[in-house]
LUMTI-771794 format. One record per residue (C-alpha): residue number from 1; residue in three letters; x, z, y. Coordinates in pm, 1 decimal. Example, Ala and Ser with C-alpha at 12.3 -4.5 7.8 and 13.67 -1.06 7.14 Angstrom:
BEGIN
+-----+--------+----------+----------+----------+
! num ! residu !       px !       pz !       py !
+-----+--------+----------+----------+----------+
!   1 !    ALA !   1230.0 !    780.0 !   -450.0 !
!   2 !    SER !   1367.0 !    714.0 !   -106.0 !
+-----+--------+----------+----------+----------+
//
This chain:
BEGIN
+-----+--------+----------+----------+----------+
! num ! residu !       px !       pz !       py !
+-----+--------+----------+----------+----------+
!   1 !    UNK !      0.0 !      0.0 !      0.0 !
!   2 !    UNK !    105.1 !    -74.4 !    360.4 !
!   3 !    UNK !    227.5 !    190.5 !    580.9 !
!   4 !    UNK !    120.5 !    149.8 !    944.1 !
!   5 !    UNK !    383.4 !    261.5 !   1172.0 !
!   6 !    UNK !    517.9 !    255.2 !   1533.4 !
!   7 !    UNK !    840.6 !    218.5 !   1664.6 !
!   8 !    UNK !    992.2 !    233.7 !   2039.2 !
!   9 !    UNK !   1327.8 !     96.6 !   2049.4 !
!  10 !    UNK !   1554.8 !     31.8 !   2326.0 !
!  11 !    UNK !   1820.0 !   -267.1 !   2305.2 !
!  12 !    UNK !   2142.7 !   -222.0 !   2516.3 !
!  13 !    UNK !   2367.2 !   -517.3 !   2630.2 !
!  14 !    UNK !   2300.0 !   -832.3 !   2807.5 !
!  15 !    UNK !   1963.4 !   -818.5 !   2715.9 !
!  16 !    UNK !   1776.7 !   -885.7 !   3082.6 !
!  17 !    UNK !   1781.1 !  -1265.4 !   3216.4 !
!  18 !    UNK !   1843.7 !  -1402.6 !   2902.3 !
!  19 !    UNK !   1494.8 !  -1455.0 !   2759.8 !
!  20 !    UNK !   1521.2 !  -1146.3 !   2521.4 !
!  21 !    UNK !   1156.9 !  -1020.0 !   2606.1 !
!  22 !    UNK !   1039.3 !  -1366.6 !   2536.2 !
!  23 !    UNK !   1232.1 !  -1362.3 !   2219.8 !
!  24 !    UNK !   1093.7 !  -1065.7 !   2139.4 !
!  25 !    UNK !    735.5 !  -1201.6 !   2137.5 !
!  26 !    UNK !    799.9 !  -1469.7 !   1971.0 !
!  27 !    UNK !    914.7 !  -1264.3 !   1661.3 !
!  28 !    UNK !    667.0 !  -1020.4 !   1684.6 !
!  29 !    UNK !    398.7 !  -1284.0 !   1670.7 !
!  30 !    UNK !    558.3 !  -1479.6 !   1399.4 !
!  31 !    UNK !    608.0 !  -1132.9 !   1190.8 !
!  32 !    UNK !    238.2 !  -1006.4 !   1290.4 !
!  33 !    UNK !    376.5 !   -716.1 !   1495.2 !
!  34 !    UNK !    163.7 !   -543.4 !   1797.1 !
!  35 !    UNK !    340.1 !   -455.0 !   2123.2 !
!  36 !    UNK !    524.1 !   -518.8 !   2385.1 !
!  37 !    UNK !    878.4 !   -560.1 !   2531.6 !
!  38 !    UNK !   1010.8 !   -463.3 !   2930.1 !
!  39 !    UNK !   1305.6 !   -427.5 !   3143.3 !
!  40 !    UNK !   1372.1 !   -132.0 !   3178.4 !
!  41 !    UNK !   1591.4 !      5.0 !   3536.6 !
!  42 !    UNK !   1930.0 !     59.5 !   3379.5 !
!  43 !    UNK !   1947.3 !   -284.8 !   3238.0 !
!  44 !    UNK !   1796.0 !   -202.8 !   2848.6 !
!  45 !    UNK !   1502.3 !   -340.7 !   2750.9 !
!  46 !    UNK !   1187.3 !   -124.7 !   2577.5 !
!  47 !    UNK !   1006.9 !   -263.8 !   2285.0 !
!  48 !    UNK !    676.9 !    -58.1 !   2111.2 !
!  49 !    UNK !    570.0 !   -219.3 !   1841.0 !
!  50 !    UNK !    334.2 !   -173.0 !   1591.8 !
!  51 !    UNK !    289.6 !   -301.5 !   1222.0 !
!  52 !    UNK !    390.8 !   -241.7 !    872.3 !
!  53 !    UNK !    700.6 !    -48.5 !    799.7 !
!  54 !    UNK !    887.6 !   -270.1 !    595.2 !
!  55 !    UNK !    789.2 !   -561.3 !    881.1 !
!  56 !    UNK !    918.3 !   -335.2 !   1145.6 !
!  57 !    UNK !   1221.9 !   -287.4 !    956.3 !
!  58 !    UNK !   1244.0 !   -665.2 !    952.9 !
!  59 !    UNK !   1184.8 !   -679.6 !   1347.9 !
!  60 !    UNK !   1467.8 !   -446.2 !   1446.5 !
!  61 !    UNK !   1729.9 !   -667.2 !   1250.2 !
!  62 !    UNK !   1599.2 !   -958.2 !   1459.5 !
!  63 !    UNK !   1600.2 !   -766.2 !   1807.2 !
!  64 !    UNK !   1964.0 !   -674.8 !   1663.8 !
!  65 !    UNK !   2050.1 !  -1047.2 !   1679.3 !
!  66 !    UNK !   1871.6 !  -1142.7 !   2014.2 !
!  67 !    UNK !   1816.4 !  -1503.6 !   2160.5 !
!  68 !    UNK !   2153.1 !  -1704.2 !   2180.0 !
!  69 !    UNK !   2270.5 !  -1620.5 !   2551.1 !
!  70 !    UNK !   2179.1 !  -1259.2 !   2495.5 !
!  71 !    UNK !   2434.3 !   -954.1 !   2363.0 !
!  72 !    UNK !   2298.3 !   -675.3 !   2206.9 !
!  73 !    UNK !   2526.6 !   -396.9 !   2172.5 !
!  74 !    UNK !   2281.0 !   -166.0 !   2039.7 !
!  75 !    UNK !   1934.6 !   -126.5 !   1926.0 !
!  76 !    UNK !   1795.4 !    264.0 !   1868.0 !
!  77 !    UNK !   1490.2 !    348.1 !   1754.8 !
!  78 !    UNK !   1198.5 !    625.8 !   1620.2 !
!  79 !    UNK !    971.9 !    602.0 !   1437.6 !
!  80 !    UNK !    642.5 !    741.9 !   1542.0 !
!  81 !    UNK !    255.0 !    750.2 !   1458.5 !
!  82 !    UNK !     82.0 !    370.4 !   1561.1 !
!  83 !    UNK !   -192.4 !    438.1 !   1846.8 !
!  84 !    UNK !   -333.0 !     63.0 !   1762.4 !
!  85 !    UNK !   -357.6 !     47.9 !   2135.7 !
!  86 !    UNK !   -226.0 !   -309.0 !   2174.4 !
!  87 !    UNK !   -412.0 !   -618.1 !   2047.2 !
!  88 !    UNK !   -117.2 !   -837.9 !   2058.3 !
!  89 !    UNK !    270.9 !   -848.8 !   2159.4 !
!  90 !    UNK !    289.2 !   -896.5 !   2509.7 !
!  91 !    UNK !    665.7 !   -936.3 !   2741.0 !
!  92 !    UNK !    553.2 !   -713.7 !   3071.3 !
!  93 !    UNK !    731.1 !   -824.5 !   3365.7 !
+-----+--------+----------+----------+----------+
//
């Protein structure tokens, strides 16, 4: 059975101005994943996302790699409860 899960991660590097958010979504979408993805002041980027564990676990190997003009140093993240308040995957500007 499918475990429902949530997870906020936040991806250090050159991650802003290179289409990572956008990136992001597209994965998310392909993978079935509820969310979203923003800048964030210091120059990381914040992704919720919502889904199936073993999906998620999928999705933070992808925001690992990033589009091909970003570099991600790092990509932490926790796992906690889903809220289901997002219908989709959406890049906030």
């Amino acid at each position: 059975m499918a475990r429902e899960r949530q997870i906020i991660a936040l991806a250090r590097g050159r991650v802003q101005g290179v289409g990572y958010r956008a990136f992001c979504a597209y994965e998310a979408t392909r993978l079935g994943v509820t969310g979203y993805a923003k800048n964030l002041p210091d120059g990381r980027v914040e992704v919720l996302a919502e889904g199936d564990e073993s999906i998620l676990r999928q999705f933070v190997e992808r925001l690992r790699e990033g589009p091909t003009f970003a570099r991600v140093d790092e990509v932490t993240f926790r796992w906690e409860e889903p809220t289901r308040a997002h219908p989709g995957f959406e890049a906030v500007i």
